[in-house]
N, C-alpha and C positions, 0 to 999 in steps of 0.2 A: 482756893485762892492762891496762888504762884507768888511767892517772895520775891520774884523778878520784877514783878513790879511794883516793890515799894526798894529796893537799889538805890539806896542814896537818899533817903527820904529826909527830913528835914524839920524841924518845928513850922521854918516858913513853908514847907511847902502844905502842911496842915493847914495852917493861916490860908490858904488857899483854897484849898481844896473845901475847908468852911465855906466861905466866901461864896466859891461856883456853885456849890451844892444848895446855899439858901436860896441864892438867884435860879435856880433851876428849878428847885420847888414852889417857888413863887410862880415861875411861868405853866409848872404840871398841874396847878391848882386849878384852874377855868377850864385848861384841855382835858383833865380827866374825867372833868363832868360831865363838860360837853362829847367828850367820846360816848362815853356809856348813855348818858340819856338817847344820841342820835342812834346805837346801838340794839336801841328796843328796853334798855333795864337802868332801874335806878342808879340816881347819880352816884351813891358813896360806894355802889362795885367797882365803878372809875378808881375810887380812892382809894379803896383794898389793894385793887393789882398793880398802882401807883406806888405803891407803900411795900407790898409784898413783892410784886416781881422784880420792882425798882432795884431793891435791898438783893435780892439773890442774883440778878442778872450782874450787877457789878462785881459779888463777891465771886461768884465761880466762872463766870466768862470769860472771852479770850482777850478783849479789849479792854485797854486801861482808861478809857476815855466814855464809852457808852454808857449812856441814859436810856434805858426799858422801860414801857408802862404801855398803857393801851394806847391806840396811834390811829391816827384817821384811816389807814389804806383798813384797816381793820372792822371799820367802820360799816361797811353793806353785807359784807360777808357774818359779819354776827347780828346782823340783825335779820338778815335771811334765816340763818338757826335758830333766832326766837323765835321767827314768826312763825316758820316749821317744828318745831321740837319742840319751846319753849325755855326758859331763862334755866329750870336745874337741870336738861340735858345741854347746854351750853356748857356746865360744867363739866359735865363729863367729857363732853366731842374736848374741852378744854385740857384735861387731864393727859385724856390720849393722847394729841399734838404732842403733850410734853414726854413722854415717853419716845415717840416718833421721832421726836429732835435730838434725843438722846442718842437712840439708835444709830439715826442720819452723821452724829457727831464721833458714836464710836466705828462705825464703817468708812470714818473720812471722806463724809460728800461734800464736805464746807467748799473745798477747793473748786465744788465742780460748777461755782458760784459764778467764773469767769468766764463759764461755756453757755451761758443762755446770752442771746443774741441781743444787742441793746436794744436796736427797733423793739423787741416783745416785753423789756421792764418798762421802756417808755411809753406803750402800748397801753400798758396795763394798770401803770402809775394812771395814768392820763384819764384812762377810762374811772377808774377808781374816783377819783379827783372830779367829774363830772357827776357821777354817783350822790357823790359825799352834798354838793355844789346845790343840783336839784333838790335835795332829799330835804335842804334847808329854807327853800322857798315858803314850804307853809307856813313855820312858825315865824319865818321872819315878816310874813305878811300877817300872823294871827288868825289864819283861815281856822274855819271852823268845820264838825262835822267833816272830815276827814274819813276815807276807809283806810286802813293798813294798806299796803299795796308795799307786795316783795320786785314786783319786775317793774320796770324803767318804764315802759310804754303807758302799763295802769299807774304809777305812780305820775307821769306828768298829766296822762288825762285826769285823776282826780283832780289835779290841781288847777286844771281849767275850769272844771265844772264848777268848782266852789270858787273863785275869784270873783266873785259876788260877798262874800262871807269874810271881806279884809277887814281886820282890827285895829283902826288908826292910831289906836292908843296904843297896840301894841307893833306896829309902823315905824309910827315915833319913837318908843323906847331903842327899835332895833339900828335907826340911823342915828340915832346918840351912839349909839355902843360901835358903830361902823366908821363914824365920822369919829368919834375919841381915840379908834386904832389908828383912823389913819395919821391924824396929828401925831399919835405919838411913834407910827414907824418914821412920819418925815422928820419928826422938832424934836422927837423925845425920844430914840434908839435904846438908850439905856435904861426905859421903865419896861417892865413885861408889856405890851400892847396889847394882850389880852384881857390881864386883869386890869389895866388902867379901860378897857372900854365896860368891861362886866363891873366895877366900880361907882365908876360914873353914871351906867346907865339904871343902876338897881337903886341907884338915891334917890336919880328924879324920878322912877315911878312908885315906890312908896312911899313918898312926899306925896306926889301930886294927884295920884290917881292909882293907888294900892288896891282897887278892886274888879279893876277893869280889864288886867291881863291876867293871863295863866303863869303862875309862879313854881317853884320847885314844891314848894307847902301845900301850896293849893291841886297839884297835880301827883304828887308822891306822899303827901301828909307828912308828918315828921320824920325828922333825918335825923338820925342814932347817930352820938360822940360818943361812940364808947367802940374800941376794936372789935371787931366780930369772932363770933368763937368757933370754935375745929370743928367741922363738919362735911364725915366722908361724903363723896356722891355716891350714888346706886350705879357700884361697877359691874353689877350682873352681866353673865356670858352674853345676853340677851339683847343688850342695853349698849355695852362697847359695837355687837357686831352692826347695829341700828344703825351709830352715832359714827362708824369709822370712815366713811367717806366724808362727814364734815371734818372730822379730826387732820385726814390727811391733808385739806382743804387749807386748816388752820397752819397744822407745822408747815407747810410749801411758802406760802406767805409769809408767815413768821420769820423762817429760814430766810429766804430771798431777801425779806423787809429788814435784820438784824444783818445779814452780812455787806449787803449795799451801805446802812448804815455806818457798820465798821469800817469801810471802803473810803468815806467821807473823811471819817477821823484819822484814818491814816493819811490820807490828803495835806491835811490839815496839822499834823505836826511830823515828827522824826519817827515816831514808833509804828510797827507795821503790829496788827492783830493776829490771833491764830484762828483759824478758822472754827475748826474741826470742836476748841475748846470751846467757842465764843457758842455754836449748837446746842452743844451739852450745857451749859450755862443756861441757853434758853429754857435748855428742857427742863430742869431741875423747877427753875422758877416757876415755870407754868404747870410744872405739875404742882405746886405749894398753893399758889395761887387758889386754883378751885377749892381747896381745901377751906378758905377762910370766905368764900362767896365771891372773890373776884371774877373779874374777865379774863381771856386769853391778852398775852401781851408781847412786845417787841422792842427792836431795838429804832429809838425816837431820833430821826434824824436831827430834824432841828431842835432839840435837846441837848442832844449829844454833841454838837455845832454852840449851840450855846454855852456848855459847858467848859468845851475847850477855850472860845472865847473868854470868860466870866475869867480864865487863870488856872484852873483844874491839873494836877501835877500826876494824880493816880484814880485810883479807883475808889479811894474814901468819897470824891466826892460824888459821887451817885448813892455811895450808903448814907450821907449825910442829907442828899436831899429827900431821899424815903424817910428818915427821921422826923425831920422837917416838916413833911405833910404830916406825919400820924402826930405830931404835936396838933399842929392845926385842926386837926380832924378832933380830937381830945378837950380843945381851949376854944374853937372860933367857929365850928362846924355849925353850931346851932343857929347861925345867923345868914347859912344858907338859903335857909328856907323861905326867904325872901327875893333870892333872885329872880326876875324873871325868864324864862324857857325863849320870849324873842332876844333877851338876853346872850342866847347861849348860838344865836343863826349868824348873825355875822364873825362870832369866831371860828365857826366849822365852815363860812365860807371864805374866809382870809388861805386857811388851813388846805383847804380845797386847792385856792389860786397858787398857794406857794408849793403844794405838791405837784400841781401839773406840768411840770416841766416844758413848757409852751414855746422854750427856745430850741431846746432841742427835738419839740416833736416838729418844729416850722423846718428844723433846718434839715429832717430827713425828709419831708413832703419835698422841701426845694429840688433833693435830688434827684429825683424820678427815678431811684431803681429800681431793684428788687424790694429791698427794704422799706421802700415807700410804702409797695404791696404788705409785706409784712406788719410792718405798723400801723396802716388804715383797718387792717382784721382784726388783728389782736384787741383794737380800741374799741371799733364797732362791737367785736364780740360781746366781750366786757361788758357794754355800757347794756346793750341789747338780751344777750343772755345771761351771764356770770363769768367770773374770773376764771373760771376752770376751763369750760368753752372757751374763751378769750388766749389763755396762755397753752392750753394743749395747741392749737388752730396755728399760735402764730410760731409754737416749737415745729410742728410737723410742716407748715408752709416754708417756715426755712433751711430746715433739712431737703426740703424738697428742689428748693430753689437754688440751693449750695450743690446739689446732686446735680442739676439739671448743668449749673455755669461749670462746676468741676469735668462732666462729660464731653461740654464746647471746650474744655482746652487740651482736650487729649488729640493730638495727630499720631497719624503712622502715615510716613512717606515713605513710597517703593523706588527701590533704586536698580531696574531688574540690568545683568551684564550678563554676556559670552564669556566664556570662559580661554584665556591666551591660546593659541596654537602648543607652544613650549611648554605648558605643563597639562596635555591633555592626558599623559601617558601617566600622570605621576598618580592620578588617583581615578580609581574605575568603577564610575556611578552609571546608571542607565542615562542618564541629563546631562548634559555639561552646564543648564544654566547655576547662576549663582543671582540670589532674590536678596538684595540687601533693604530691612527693612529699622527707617529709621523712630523708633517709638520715645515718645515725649508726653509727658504728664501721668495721673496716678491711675494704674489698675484697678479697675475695682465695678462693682455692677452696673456703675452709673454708664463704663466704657465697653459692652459685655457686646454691644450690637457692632461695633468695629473690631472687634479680635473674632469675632463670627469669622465675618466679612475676610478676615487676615487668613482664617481656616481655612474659607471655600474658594481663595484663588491662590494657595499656594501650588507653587510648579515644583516640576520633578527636577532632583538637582540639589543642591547645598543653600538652604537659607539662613542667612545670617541676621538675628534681633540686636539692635543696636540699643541700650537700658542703661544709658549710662545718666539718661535725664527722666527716669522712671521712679521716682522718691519712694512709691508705696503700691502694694499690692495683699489685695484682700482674697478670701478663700473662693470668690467668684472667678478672680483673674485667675487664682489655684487650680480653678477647675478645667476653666478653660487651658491652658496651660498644658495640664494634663491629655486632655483630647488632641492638642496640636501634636504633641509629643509621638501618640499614639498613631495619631495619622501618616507624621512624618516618618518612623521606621517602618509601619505596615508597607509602606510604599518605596521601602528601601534605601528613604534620600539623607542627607546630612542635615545635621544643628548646631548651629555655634552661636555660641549666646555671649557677647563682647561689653565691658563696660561696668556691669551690673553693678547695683547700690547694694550693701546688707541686707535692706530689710527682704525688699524682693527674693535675693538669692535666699535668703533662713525660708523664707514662704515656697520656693518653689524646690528645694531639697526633703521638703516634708515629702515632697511624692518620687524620690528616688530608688526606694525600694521596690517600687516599680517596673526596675530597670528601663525608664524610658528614656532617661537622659543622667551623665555622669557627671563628675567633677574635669573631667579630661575639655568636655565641651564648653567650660568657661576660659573667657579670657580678659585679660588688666585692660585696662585703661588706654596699653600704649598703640593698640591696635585698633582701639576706638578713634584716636585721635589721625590716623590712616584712612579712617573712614570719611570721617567730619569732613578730610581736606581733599587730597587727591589718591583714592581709591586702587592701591598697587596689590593688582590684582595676584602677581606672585608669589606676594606674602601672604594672601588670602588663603590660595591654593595649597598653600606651604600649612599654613593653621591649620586645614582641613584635613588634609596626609596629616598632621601629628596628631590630632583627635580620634582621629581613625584606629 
C-alpha cells in the first residue's frame, strides 16, 4: 500500500472514509449474494471474496478510491466454469487469474487498457448484461424444473418450455422487491436499493406464505457465520494446465473490468490511478481469495462510484467496508436463510439494465460505420457464444477495419517532367525523365499493393519520393523499399528521397548496408516545399549532380 495515498490524511478524513465504507458494505451485501448464487455457488463464496478480495484490492492496488468483490460482468463466465469444471476447479482457474494479473501488472499491460476499441467493451459489456438479464427470468418467475443450460439459445429455450411452471407466489415476492428498488432509486436515492427491495420483500414472504417459495435455507440448507478456513486448492501440473484457458478468460475480464473501473474514479475526482499497480493488486487478492473458498473478483464500478459519492478520502474506505461485511457475516448472517432466491432476480436484473450501457451502444448503432459493424459482433458474439469469441471477433474485425480505412488514405500522385534543355549536360543518365512522386499517409502492409504498382511503372531517369507527409513505416514498407532500391540502381537511374519524417528515415537506414541507397540521397524539408508549390526543375537537377 503506497503512503502517497494517505498525504494529508486527517481524523476527518477517517470520519469519512468510515461513513463511505458502511454505505458501501451495506450496498455489497445483497450484490454479493446475488452474484454468486446466479454464478452457480453458494451465497456466503459472494461474502468471502467481498470480505477477502474487497480488503486486498484496496490495500495493495493502484487506486485510492476502488471497491473489489465479485461483479455481475463476472457473472456467465463463472458459471460456465461451474457448470464445466465444477465450483473447486473454480478455485483454482481463480488462483491462476491471480498470478496472470500479476504478471500482466509487472510486464506493464495496464496502460494497454486504452488500446481496446470502445465499440468491443460496449459490445461486451452489453452482451454480458443480456446474459446476466435472461439468466434471471426463471427465478424471478419461480419456474420450476429447470435444466442447467451453459449457452444462451438452450438457456432461453428452456425457459419457454417451462412457462407453464410460474410460481405466483414467487411472482409476487419478486415485483415487491422490483417495485421497492424502483421507489427507492426514484424517492429514496440515499437507501441502498438493493437492500431496501431484498428487505421488504423477504418479510412479506415469510409472514405470508414462508413455504411456498424457494428460499436460501431451503435451497443451500444452512449458512455458516463463522469465517471460513485456509484451504489450498489442488495446484497439480495437471490441474493448472486443465484450468488455464478459463484462468486467462478470468484475469482478461478482471483486467479490463478493474481498470475501466479505475477509469470512472478517476473521472470522478482529481486523482488519476496507476495502472500497472491497480493489476497487481487484483492479482494478489484473487490469489488470497480462493484460498478461503471465495470467487474470482474485481473492480465494482458502481461501488466504487458509490464510494466516492458516500465522501471516501482514501483507500481505508474499501478496508473498512470488507470489515463491515465479515462483521455481518459473524452477527446477522444467520438470518439469511430466509431470503427468498426470487428475492435475489430483480436485483441481477436492475444490475443487468445499469451495466448495459444502452446510450452508448444506441449512439454507435446511429452512426453507421465501421464500428456499428464492430459492436453488433462483438454483442451477438458474446451473447450467442462467449465472451472470448465475442472480444477476440470484435479485437480482430477492428484491426481489420483500421487496416482496410488506413490503406483508403494512402495516395501516391505522379508528377512525371522533361528534364530543361540547360542542364541536360550537367548529369548523364541513359533518361532524362524525372518521376516526382508525391506519397501521403502511413507505409505499412495495409499500402503494400500501391508501392507494387510504384515498383512496376517506374521509368528510367531520376525519381524523386516526396515523405514529408509519411508519419510511419513498418518492415513491409522496409521491404518493399528495399526492392525499389534494388531495381532503381540495377537500371542505373537516380533516388532522391526529399522531406522524410524520423521514423521512416531510422526504418529505411536499417537497410543501408546494402549499399542501395546513402545518406547523400536525402534531402530537408526546403526542397520539399519547391515541390508542393512550383516545381524548379533546376534546382532539382542541381540536387541530383550533388547526390551523385
Amino acid at each position: 500500500m503506497r503512503a502517497g495515498r494517505f498525504t494529508g490524511y486527517t481524523l476527518g478524513g477517517f470520519q469519512k472514509d468510515v461513513t463511505s465504507g458502511i454505505v458501501v458494505g451495506i450496498v455489497a451485501l445483497p450484490l454479493a449474494m446475488a452474484f454468486a448464487i446466479a454464478s452457480g455457488v453458494r451465497p456466503e463464496y459472494g461474502i468471502y471474496s467481498t470480505i477477502i478480495a474487497g480488503f486486498f484490492i484496496s490495500f495493495f492496488g493502484g487506486s485510492r478510491y476502488q471497491i473489489g468483490g465479485p461483479t455481475g460482468a463476472f457473472v456467465p463466465i463463472l458459471f460456465g466454469i461451474v457448470m464445466q469444471y465444477g465450483y473447486e476447479n473454480l478455485l483454482v482457474a481463480g488462483f491462476l487469474a491471480g498470478i496472470l494479473l500479476i504478471i500482466m501488472g509487472l510486464l506493464k499491460i495496464g496502460s494497454f487498457i486504452h488500446y481496446i476499441p470502445r465499440p468491443v467493451t460496449i459490445g461486451f459489456t452489453a452482451g454480458i448484461a443480456v446474459l446476466i438479464f435472461v439468466g434471471q427470468i426463471a427465478p424471478f418467475l419461480g419456474l420450476q424444473n429447470l435444466k442447467p443450460q451453459e449457452e444462451f439459445i438452450l438457456k432461453f429455450k428452456e425457459i419457454l418450455v417451462n412457462l407453464g411452471s410460474i410460481n405466483f407466489y414467487a411472482l409476487l415476492t419478486s415485483a415487491i422487491c422490483f417495485g421497492m428498488i424502483l421507489v427507492s432509486l426514484r424517492f429514496l436515492p440515499k437507501i441502498p436499493w438493493a437492500l431496501l427491495g431484498l428487505v421488504l420483500s423477504t418479510l412479506v414472504s415469510t409472514l405470508f406464505f414462508p413455504t411456498e417459495i424457494a428460499t436460501i435455507g431451503s435451497t443451500f440448507g444452512s449458512i455458516p457465520t463463522h469465517f471460513p478456513p485456509f484451504q489450498l486448492p489442488d495446484l497439480s501440473w495437471t490441474k493448472m494446465i486443465e484450468l488455464f484457458i478459463p484462468a486467462c478468460i478470468i484475469a482478461m475480464l478482471g483486467g479490463i473490468e478493474s481498470l475501466l473501473s479505475a477509469l470512472v474514479a478517476d473521472g470522478m475526482t482529481n486523482h488519476r490511478h496507476h495502472s500497472n499497480r491497480e493489476l497487481i493488486g487484483q492479482g494478489i487478492a484473487n490469489m488470497v481469495t480462493p484460498l478461503f473458498g471465495g470467487i474470482p473478483a474485481t473492480g465494482a464500478i458502481a461501488r466504487t462510484a458509490t464510494n466516492i459519492k458516500s465522501g471516501a478520502v482514501s483507500p481505508l474506505s474499501g478496508m473498512i467496508h470488507s470489515l463491515f461485511v465479515l462483521v455481518v457475516l459473524v452477527s446477522l448472517f444467520s438470518y439469511a436463510s430466509h431470503i427468498p432466491l426470487a428475492s435475489m432476480a430483480p436485483i441481477l436484473m436492475v444490475v443487468a439494465w445499469n451495466m448495459s450501457e444502452r446510450k452508448e451502444f444506441r449512439h454507435v448503432l446511429k452512426s453507421k460505420t465501421e464500428d456499428s459493424l464492430v459492436l453488433l459482433a462483438t454483442f451477438l458474439l458474446t451473447v450467442i457464444f462467449d465472451l472470448v469469441v465475442g472480444v477476440l471477433t470484435g479485437l480482430a474485425l477492428s484491426f481489420l477495419l483500421f487496416t482496410i480505412r488506413m490503406s483508403k488514405e494512402f495516395r501516391v500522385r505522379k508528377l512525371n517532367l522533361k528534364s530543361p534543355n540547360q542542364e541536360q549536360n550537367v548529369i548523364h543518365y541513359s533518361g532524362s525523365n524525372v518521376q516526382v512522386c508525391l506519397l501521403n499517409g502511413p507505409i505499412f502492409f495495409g499500402t503494400a499493393k500501391q508501392l507494387h504498382q510504384l515498383l512496376k511503372t517506374q521509368e528510367n531517369g531520376i525519381l524523386v519520393l516526396c515523405m514529408d507527409k509519411v508519419p510511419y513505416m513498418d518492415t513491409t514498407g522496409e521491404q518493399i523499399f528495399s526492392h525499389l532500391f534494388s531495381h532503381i540502381h540495377k537500371k542505373g537511374n537516380k533516388l532522391i528521397i526529399t522531406g522524410i519524417q524520423q521514423q521512416p528515415k531510422d526504418v529505411i537506414q536499417k537497410i543501408c548496408h546494402l549499399n542501395k541507397i546513402d545518406e547523400n540521397e536525402f534531402f530537408s524539408t526546403g526542397m520539399q516545399k519547391e515541390l508542393d508549390s512550383h516545381i524548379d526543375l533546376t534546382h532539382l537537377w542541381k540536387c541530383a549532380q550533388k547526390s551523385n
